[in-house]
Structures are given as structure tokens and as C-alpha cells.
C-alpha positions as CSV (number, residue, x, y, z in Angstrom):
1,X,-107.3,165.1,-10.5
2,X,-110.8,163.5,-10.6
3,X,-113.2,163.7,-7.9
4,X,-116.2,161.2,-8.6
5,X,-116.2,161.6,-12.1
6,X,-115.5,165.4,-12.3
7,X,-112.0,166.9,-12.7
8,X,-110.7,169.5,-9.8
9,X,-107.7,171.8,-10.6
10,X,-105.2,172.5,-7.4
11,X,-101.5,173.5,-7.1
12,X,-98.9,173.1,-4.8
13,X,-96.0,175.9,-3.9
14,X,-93.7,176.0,-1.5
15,X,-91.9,173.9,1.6
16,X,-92.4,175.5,4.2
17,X,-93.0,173.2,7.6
18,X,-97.0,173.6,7.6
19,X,-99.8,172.4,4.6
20,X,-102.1,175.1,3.8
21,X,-105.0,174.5,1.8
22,X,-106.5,178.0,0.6
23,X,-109.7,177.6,-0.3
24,X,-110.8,181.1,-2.2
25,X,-114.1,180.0,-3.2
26,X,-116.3,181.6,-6.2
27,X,-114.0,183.4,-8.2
28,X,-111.5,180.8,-7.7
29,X,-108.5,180.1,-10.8
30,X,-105.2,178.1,-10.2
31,X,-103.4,180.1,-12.7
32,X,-104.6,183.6,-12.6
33,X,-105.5,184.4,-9.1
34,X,-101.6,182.9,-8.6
35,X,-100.1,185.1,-11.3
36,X,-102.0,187.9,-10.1
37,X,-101.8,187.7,-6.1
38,X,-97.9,187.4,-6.3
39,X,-96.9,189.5,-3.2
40,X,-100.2,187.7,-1.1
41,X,-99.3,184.1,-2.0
42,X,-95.2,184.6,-1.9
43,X,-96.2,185.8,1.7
44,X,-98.2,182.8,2.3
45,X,-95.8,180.3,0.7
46,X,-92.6,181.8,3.2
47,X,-94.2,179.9,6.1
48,X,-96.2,177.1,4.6
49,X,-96.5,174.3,1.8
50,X,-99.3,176.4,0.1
51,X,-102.3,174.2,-1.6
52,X,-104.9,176.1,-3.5
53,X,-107.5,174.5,-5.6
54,X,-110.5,175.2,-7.6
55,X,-113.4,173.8,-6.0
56,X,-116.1,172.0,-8.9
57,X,-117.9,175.2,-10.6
58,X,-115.0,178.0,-10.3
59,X,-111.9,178.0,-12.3
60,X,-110.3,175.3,-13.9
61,X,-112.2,172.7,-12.4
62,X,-115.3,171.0,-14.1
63,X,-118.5,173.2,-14.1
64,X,-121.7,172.1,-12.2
65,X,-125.1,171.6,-13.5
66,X,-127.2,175.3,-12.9
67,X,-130.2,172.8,-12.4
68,X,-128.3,170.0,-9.6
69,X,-126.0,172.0,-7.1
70,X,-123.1,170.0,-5.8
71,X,-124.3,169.6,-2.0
72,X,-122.0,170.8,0.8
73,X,-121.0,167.2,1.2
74,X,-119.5,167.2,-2.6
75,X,-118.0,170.3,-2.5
76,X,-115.9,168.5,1.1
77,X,-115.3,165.7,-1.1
78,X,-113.1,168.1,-2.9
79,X,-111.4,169.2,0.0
80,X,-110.6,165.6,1.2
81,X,-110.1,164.4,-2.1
82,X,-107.4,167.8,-2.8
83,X,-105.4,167.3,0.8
84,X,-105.0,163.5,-0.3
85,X,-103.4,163.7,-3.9
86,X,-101.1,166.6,-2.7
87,X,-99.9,163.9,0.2
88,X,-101.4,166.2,2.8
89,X,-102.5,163.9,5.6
90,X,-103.0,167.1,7.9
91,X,-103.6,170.5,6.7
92,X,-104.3,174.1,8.4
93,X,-107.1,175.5,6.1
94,X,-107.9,179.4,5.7
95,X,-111.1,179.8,3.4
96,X,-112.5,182.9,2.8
97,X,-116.5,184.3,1.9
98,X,-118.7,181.2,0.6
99,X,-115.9,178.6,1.4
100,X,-116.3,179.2,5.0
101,X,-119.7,177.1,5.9
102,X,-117.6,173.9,3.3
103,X,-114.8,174.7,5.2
104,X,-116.2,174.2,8.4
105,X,-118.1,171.4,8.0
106,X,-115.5,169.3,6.7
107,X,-113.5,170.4,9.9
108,X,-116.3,168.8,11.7
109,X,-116.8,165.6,10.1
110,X,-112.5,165.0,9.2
111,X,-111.3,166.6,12.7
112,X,-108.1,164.8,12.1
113,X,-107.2,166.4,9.1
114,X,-107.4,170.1,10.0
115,X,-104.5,170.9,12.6
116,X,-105.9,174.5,12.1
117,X,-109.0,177.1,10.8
118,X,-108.5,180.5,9.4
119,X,-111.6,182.1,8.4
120,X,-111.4,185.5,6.5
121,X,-115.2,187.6,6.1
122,X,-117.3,184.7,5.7
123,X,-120.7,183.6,7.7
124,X,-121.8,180.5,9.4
125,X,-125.3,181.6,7.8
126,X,-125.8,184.7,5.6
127,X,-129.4,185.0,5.6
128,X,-131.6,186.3,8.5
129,X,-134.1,184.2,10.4
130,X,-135.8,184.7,13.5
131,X,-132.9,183.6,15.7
132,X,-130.3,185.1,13.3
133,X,-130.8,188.5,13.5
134,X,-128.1,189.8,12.1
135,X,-128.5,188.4,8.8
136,X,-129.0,189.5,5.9
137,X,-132.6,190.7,4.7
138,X,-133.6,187.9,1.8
139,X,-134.8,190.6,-0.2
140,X,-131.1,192.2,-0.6
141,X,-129.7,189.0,-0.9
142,X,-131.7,188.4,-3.9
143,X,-130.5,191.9,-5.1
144,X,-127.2,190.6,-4.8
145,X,-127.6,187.6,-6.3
146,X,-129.4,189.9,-9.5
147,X,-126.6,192.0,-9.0
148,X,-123.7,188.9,-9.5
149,X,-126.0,187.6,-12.1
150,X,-125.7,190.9,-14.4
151,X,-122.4,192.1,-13.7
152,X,-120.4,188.8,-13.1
153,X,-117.1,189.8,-14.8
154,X,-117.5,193.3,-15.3
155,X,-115.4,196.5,-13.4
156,X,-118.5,197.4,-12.1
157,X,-119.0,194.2,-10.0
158,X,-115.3,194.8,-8.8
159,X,-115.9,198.2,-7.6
160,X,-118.8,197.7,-5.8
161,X,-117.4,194.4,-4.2
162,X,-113.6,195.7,-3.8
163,X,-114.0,199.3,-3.2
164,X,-110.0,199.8,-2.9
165,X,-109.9,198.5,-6.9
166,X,-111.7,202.1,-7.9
167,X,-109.1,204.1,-9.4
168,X,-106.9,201.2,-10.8
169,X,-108.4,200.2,-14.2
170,X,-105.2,197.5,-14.2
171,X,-106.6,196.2,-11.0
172,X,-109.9,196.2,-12.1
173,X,-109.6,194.8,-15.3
174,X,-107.6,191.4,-13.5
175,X,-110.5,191.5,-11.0
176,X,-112.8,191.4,-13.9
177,X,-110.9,189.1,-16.2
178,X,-110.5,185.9,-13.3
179,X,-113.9,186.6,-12.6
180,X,-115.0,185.5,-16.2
181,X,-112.3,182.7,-16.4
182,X,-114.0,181.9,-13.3
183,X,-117.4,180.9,-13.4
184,X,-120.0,182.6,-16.2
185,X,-122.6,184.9,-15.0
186,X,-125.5,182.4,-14.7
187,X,-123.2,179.5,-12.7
188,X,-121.6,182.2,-10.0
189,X,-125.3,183.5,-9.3
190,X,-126.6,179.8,-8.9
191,X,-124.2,179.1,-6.6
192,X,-124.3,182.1,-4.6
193,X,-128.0,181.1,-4.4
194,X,-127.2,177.7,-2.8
195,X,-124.6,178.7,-0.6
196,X,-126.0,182.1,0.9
197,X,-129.3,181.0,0.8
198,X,-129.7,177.1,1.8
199,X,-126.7,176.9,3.7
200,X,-126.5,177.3,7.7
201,X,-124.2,175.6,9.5
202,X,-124.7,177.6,13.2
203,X,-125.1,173.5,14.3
204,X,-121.6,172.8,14.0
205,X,-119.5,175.4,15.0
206,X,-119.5,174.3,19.4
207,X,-118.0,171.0,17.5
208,X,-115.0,172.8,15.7
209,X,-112.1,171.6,17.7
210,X,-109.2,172.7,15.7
211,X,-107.6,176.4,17.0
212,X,-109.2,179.1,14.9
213,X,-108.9,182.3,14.1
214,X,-111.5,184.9,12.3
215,X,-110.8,188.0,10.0
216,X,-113.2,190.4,9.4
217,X,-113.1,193.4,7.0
218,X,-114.8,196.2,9.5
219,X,-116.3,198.2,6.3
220,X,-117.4,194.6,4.2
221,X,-120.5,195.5,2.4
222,X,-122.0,192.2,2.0
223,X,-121.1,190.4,5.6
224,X,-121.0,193.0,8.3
225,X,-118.3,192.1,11.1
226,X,-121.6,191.1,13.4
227,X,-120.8,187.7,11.4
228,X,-117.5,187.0,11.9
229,X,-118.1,187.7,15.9
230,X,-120.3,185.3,15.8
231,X,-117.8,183.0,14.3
232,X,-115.4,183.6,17.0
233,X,-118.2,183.4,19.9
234,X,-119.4,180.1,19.2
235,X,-116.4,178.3,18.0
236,X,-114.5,177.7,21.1
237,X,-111.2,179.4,21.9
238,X,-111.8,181.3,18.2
239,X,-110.1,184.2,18.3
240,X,-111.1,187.3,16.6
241,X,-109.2,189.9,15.0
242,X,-110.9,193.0,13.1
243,X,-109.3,194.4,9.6
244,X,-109.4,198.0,9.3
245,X,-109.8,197.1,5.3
246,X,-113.4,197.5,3.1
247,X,-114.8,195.3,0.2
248,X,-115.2,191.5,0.8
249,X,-112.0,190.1,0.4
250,X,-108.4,190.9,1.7
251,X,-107.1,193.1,-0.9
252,X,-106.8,196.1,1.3
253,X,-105.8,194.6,4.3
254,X,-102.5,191.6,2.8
255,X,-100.2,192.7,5.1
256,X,-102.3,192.9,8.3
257,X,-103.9,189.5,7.4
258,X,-100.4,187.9,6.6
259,X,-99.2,189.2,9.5
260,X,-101.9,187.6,11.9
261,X,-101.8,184.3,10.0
262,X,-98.7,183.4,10.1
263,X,-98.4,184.5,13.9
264,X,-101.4,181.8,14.3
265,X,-100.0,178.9,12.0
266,X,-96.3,179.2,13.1
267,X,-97.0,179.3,16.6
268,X,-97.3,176.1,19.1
269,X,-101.1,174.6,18.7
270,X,-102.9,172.7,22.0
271,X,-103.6,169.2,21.6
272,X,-106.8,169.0,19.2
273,X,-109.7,166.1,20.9
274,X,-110.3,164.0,17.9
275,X,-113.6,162.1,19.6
276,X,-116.0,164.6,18.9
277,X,-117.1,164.3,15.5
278,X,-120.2,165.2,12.8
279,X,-121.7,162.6,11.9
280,X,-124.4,160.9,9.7
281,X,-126.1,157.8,11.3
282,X,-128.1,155.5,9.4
283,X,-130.3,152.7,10.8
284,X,-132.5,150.1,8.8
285,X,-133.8,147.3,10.1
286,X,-136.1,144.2,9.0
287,X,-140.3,144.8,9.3
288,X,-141.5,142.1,11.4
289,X,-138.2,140.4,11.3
290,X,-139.3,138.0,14.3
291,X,-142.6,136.9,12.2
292,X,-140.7,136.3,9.5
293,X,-137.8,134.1,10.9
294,X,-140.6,131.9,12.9
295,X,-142.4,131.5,9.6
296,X,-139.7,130.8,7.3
297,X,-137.6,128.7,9.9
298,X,-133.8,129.1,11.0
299,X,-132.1,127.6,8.1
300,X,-134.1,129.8,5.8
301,X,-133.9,132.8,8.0
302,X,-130.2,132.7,8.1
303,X,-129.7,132.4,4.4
304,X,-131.8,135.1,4.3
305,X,-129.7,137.5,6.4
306,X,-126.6,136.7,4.9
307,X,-127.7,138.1,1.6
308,X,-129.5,141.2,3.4
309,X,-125.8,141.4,4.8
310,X,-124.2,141.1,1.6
311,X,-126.3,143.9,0.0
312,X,-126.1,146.3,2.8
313,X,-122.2,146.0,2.8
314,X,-121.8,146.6,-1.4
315,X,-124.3,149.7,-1.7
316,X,-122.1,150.8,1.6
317,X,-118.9,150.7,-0.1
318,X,-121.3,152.3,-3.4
319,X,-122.2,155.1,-1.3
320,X,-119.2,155.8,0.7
321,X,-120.8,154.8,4.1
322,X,-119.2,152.8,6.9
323,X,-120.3,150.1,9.3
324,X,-120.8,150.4,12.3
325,X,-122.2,147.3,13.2
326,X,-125.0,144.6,11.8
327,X,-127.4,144.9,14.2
328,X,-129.1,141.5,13.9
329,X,-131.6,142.3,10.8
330,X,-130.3,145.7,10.1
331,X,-127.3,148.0,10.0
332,X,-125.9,151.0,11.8
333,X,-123.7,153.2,9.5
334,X,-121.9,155.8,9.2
335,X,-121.7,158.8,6.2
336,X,-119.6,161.9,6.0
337,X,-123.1,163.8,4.7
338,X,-126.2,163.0,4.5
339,X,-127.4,163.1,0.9
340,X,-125.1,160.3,0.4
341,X,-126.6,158.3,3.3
342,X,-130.8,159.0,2.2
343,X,-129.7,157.7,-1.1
344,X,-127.7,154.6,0.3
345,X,-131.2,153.8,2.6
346,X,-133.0,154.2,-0.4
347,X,-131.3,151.7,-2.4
348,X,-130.9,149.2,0.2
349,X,-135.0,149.5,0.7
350,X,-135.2,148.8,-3.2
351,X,-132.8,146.0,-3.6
352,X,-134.3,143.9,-0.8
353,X,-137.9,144.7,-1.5
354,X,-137.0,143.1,-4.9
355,X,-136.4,140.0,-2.7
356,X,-139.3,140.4,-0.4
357,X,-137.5,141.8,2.5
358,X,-139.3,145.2,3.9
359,X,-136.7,147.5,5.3
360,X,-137.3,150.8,6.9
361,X,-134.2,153.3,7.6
362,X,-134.0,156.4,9.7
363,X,-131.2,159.2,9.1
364,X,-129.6,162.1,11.8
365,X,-126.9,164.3,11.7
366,X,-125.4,165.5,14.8
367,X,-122.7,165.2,17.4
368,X,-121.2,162.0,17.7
369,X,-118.8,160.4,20.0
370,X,-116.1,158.3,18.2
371,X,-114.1,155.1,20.0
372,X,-111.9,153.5,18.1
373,X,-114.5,151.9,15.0
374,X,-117.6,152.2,17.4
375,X,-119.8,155.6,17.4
376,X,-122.0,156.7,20.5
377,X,-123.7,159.7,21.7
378,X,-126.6,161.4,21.1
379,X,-127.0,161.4,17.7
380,X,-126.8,157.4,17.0
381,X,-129.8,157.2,19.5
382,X,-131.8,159.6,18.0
383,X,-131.0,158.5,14.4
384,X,-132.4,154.6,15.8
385,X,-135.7,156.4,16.9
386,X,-135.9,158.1,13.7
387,X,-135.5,154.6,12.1
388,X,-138.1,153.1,14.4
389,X,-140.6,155.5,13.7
390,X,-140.5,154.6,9.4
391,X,-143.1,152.7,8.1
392,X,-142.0,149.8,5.8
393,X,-140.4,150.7,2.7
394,X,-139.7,154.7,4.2
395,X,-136.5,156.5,4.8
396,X,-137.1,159.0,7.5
397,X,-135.3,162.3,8.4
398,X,-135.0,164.0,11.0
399,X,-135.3,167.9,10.3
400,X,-131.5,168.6,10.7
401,X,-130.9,166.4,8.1
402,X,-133.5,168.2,5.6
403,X,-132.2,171.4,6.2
404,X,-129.0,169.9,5.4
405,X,-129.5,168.7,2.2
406,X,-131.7,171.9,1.3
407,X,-131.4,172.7,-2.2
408,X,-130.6,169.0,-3.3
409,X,-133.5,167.2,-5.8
410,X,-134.4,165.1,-2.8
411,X,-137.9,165.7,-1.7
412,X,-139.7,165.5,1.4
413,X,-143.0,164.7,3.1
414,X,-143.7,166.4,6.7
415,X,-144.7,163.8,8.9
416,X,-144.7,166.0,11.8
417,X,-143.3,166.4,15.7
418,X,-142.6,163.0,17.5
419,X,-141.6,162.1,20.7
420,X,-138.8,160.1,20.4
421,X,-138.1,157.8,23.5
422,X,-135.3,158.6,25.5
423,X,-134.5,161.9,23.3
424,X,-135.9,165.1,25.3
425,X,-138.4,167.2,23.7
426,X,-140.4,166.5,20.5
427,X,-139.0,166.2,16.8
428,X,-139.9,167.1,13.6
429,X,-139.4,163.9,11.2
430,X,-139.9,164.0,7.2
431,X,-140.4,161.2,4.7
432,X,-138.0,160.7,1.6
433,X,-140.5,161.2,-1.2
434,X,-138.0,161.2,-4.5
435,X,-134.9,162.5,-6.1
């Protein structure tokens, strides 16, 4: 199956009465980690229509550039993209160690695709900040990352990772083997890098809405259980089960997990509110829009906005946004990431400054309210003041939306805190500078 241009590997087993997507992350293969888990996955296939899948960069799927990460946004695209060509128009997900934060934020931007979240020793952030305490230090992340970098695919990798694996050289050596067919050394550390480093996605989890429960190994040496409580206490009605197991995946602990995930997926689920939704908002409008219609009169003025129109709507459809509404001499939109929706605000402000028409844009990322085609909340206001506060020719950010897109080629300029009217308290806003 092809995903924008790249091919992604998945497989489908089973018929049971639920879809499952297992999304396994790094170290990720269709074939092997089937042939190798058969116990694990026969247990998951008694109760479900099991999908797995390679994401882009592990397994059989296309590798990614060491040099241009796929952002989170692309990496969802494979989720969406997998659910849809195995006819899944709802799916429980369970997604383990760096597919977590992925997994999460596609179940807040496609609420209506995930009846259900199971998330087994993974992170909504992995490295410490000041209000993240219990992170992890960015000096031993580095060491693993060095670590992954220079034993990817070897026992010893296995061993330190999957502690139950030392004393079974069979075990081991399959470990060590998918690892290889996996990813190579250099790609697994890069995008270890990305997604243990850039990615924090704290933001998000009060807008999960879909029942979830969290695993945690109690002895995981990578992501200590302090993680996956705070999974469970900000995600609301998450429900938290320890795993008397070691080592950063389930290996240890099948049967317990099996046992707790099909108790959660088999059982009856509450209604899930769809409405509440994140969401990238994109406003442009005309500079001095109201000059320029008195100069150029009505008739001219009109033709004029029907080819802004006509422009805004193709490099829409281009970039996978969708319209809100035109808003007179601009356009609100709407983008399932944001990378997707700076690079659509930069192309609109290129075509029509080819024609003489100045735009500015503004981007935000946050909660949004969804009725029927119409978006409200929060978020669409601030995105508008964002938009107001661009010069001509500028696509400005708020800072959600740079840490969001962290680790991408697009560059920013700081244009510092703003008050934005009608938004409490003061906001950080940057200026796209280049890709």
C-alpha cells in the first residue's frame, strides 16, 4: 500500500468482532515479529481482527531519509492511511514504546476512528524539563541513543533491553535478527532521536476521549512506571494496571497483558464525545484588502477574489487541508498537523504575491470544538489573532505549533510574547523563516 509516495507493509489476521491495529513501533516486521510472536498474536487474533503494520522506517515499509524525519503528522498518515485499505472504519489501537505519542495524537485529531487506546510502557514525553520531572536526564538519553546506535541488531542490545531474553541464545538471536531486518543502526538511532527527544505530547492527552487503558512493566529500564501513571492521570477515565514484568516490551508479562486486553476490548465501552477534537487552524487574509477594493473598483475587486478563492481551494486540496469557511478576503482551514498547514500558508502567500495580492497567515494547534463542518473554540480564535498579528507576506506560529513540528527542516524567527485580544495571558509567536 502506498502512503504519499512511500510504500507501508501491514497484515491482517483473524475475525474476531473488534479491529485492532497493533502498532509495535521501531523494531517493527510484518513477517518476522508474526512468525516469531505466535502464542502473543494467536492470543490477540482469538478476540479481534488483528491489523499490524510497519510504520515508514521499520520493517518492510520504505525507509526514511536520516537527514528529513517523517513528522508525527506523517507517521498518523500511516495509521489513517493502514485502518482505511484494511476496511477498518473504526479500530481499537494498542501501541507500545515510541508509537505511543503517534498513537495518541491521531486519537486526538481522528476521535472517530479509535473506539479504543491501549498503551503498553510508553511516555507522553521521555525527556525531562522543568515541569516534567520525571523524565529522563538528556544526557542518558543520548547514552541510549549511542547505545541503539552501536548495538542495533546485536544480543547485547537484547539483553540489556529484554532482560528475560538472557539465557536463551534462540530468543536472543530472533530478538537480534528482526532488529536488523528492521531498521539499520544509523535509521533506529535517528529515529529514536526524534521521537524521545522532540516529541511531547502532555497537550493532548485531557483531549483523549476514547476508553483507555495503560500497561507498564514495573522493572522497565528505559521508561520507569512514573510514566505510564502519568498516562493514566491525565487521560480521563484511563485506567492503570502495573506488570510485574522487566525490559521494555511485553515479553515477560504475554499472558498478564493478554489477559487485561482483552477484558478491556471485549467488554461494553461508554459512548465516546466525538466534538472535541485536535486541531490545526489556519487563517490568511488580504493586506489592506479595503484599500485595495476602493482602488481597484467592485468589478475588479471581485474578479480578483474569485481567483484568490480559486487558489486557496487547489493548494487546500494539495495539502490536505479543509475549509472552513472564505472569510471575505481570506480563508479559515482546517489540517490534521501542522507542518502540512505552514507549508499550505506558505504557498498560498507565494502564488498570490506572484499576482500582487499580499497575504499574511497565522497557524494554532489546540482544542477545537467541531459542529457538523463548522469548528469553534479556543483554538480558531487564537489561530485568527496569530493571523492578525503577521506582517505581509509572513506565516506566524504560535509556540505550540513550533514545538510541534520540532525536528522538521522548517525554521523559525522568535518574534516574541503578544497579547492576543480576547485570548488570556501573553503568547509567544514565531515567524516561518524556510524549509
Amino acid at each position: 500500500m502506498q502512503v504519499r509516495g512511500a510504500d507501508v507493509a501491514f497484515r491482517v489476521m483473524g475475525d474476531g468482532p473488534i479491529n485492532l491495529l497493533y502498532f509495535y513501533g521501531l523494531g517493527s516486521h510484518v513477517d518476522m515479529f508474526v512468525d516469531d510472536e505466535v502464542p502473543w498474536i494467536a492470543g490477540l487474533r482469538s478476540f479481534s481482527r488483528l491489523i499490524f503494520f510497519d510504520r515508514r522506517g521499520t520493517g518492510l515499509s520504505d525507509p526514511v531519509g536520516l537527514a528529513a524525519m517523517p513528522m508525527w503528522e506523517e507517521w498518523a498518515d500511516d495509521v489513517r492511511a493502514v485502518l482505511d485499505a484494511a476496511g477498518a472504519d473504526q479500530a481499537a489501537i494498542f501501541a507500545s514504546a515510541d508509537a505511543g505519542p503517534i498513537a495518541l495524537l491521531f486519537a486526538a485529531v481522528s476521535p472517530e476512528r479509535v473506539t479504543a487506546l491501549v498503551l503498553a510502557n510508553t511516555s507522553a514525553r521521555f525527556l525531562a524539563a522543568d515541569d516534567y520531572e520525571i523524565g529522563v536526564d538528556r544526557g542518558r538519553l543520548h547514552g541510549l541513543i549511542d547505545l541503539v546506535r552501536s548495538t542495533w541488531g546485536t544480543p547485547a542490545l537484547v539483553e540489556a533491553t529484554s532482560p528475560v531474553a538472557t539465557g536463551d541464545a534462540a530468543v536472543t538471536a530472533r530478538v537480534a535478527a528482526r532488529m536488523r531486518s528492521s531498521a539499520t543502526p544509523s535509521g533506529a538511532a535517528a529515529q529514536l532521536q526524534y521521537l524521545l527527544e522532540q516529541l511531547d505530547v502532555r497537550d493532548v492527552l485531557p483531549l483523549i476521549v476514547a476508553p483507555t487503558l495503560v500497561l507498564h512493566n514495573t522493572r522497565n529500564p528505559v521508561v520507569p512506571p512514573s510514566h505510564g501513571q502519568y498516562l493514566a492521570s491525565n487521560i480521563c477515565g484511563a485506567k492503570y494496571i502495573p506488570l510485574d514484568a522487566s525490559g521494555v516490551g511485553l515479553m515477560d508479562a504475554h499472558s498478564a497483558a493478554l489477559k487485561e486486553i482483552a477484558q478491556f476490548l471485549t467488554g461494553a465501552s461508554p459512548p465516546i464525545d466525538l466534538s472535541r477534537v485536535l486541531a490545526t487552524v489556519l487563517f490568511t487574509d488580504i493586506v489592506g484588502s479595503t484599500a485595495r477594493a476602493a482602488a481597484v473598483g467592485d468589478t475588479q475587486w471581485r474578479a480578483e477574489l474569485d481567483v484568490h478563492d480559486g487558489i486557496v481551494r487547489r493548494l487546500l486540496r494539495q495539502y490536505g487541508g479543509r475549509e472552513i469557511r472564505m472569510a471575505g478576503d481570506g480563508v479559515v482551514a482546517e489540517f490534521d498537523g501542522p507542518a502540512r498547514a505552514i507549508r499550505c500558508a506558505s504557498a498560498i502567500i507565494l502564488s498570490l504575491s506572484q499576482l500582487g495580492i499580499e497575504i499574511r497567515a497565522g497557524v494554532h494547534t489546540g482544542e477545537c470544538e467541531r459542529r457538523g463542518d463548522d469548528l469553534s473554540g479556543l483554538a480558531v480564535h487564537i489561530a485568527a489573532r496569530v493571523g492578525a498579528a503577521a506582517a505581509a507576506g509572513e506565516v506566524l506560529v504560535s509556540r505550540t505549533v513550533a514545538d510541534l513540528v520540532a525536528g522538521s527542516s522548517i525554521s523559525f524567527a522568535d518574534r516574541g510574547e503578544h497579547a492576543l485580544k480576547g485570548v488570556p495571558g501573553t503568547w509567544r509567536l514565531l515567524a516561518v523563516t524556510g524549509e
